[in-house]
Phi, psi and omega in degrees: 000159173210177174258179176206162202288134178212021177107159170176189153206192189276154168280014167221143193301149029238163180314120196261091194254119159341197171186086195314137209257157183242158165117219201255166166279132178340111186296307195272128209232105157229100174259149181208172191220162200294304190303032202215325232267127134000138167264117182248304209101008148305153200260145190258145165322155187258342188295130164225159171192230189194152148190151228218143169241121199224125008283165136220104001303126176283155200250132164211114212269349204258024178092324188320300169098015173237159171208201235220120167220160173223131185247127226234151177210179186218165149183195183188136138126017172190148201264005170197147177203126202251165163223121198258164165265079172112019162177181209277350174219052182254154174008132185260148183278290186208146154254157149103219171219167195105160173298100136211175199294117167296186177236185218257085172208319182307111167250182215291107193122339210291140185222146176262121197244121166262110174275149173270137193220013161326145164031070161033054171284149178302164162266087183216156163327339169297306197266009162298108179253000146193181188188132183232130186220120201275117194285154147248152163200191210224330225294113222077350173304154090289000000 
């Protein structure tokens, strides 16, 4: 399965709507599995996948310190999965399947959590079946 963009917001206004991304699939990759997830002693999700962020590092010349990313996931072992934002259960970003695209918001450090959200599991580390966390940088500014 993969995602796709269906709504969401920022974790701060203004409201934030996917966008199906056109082109090659996302080069830039830091994928992790439910086994990466915090230790509870909970029981974790079976769901494994990737999720990728292109650009990662994002480049941003204009001072701001935000930028611009689109963000694509997989999985397997489970029929529904959302990607929240800066925690396995913060503001949700995109459901469904397919790419997307943020707006000129991602600061530095911002990490995307793709969750399992199968027979209604809570949003926790346990059910993070991957995460990708996204750099800004200056580095080709003039």
């Amino acid at each position: 399965m993969s995602l796709a963009g269906c709504g969401g917001r920022a974790p701060e206004p203004p409201v934030v709507k996917s966008e199906r991304a056109e082109g090659a699939p996302p080069a830039a990759s830091t994928g992790s599995t439910a086994a990466a997830a915090e230790s509870s002693g909970k029981k974790r999700t079976k769901a494994t996948g990737t999720l990728t962020a292109d650009p990662n590092p994002i480049q941003v010349c204009d001072g701001s310190g935000l930028g611009v990313t689109t963000v694509s996931g997989s999985w397997d072992g489970s029929d529904a999965a959302e990607v929240h934002l800066d925690a396995p259960d913060g503001a949700l970003f995109m459901g469904g399947a397919g790419p997307g695209k943020t707006h000129k918001w991602v600061h530095d450090g911002m990490v995307f959590y793709l969750q399992d959200v199968s027979q209604r599991r809570p949003l926790t580390a346990e059910n993070t079946i991957a995460k990708v966390t996204v750099q800004l940088t200056t580095a080709g500014c003039r």
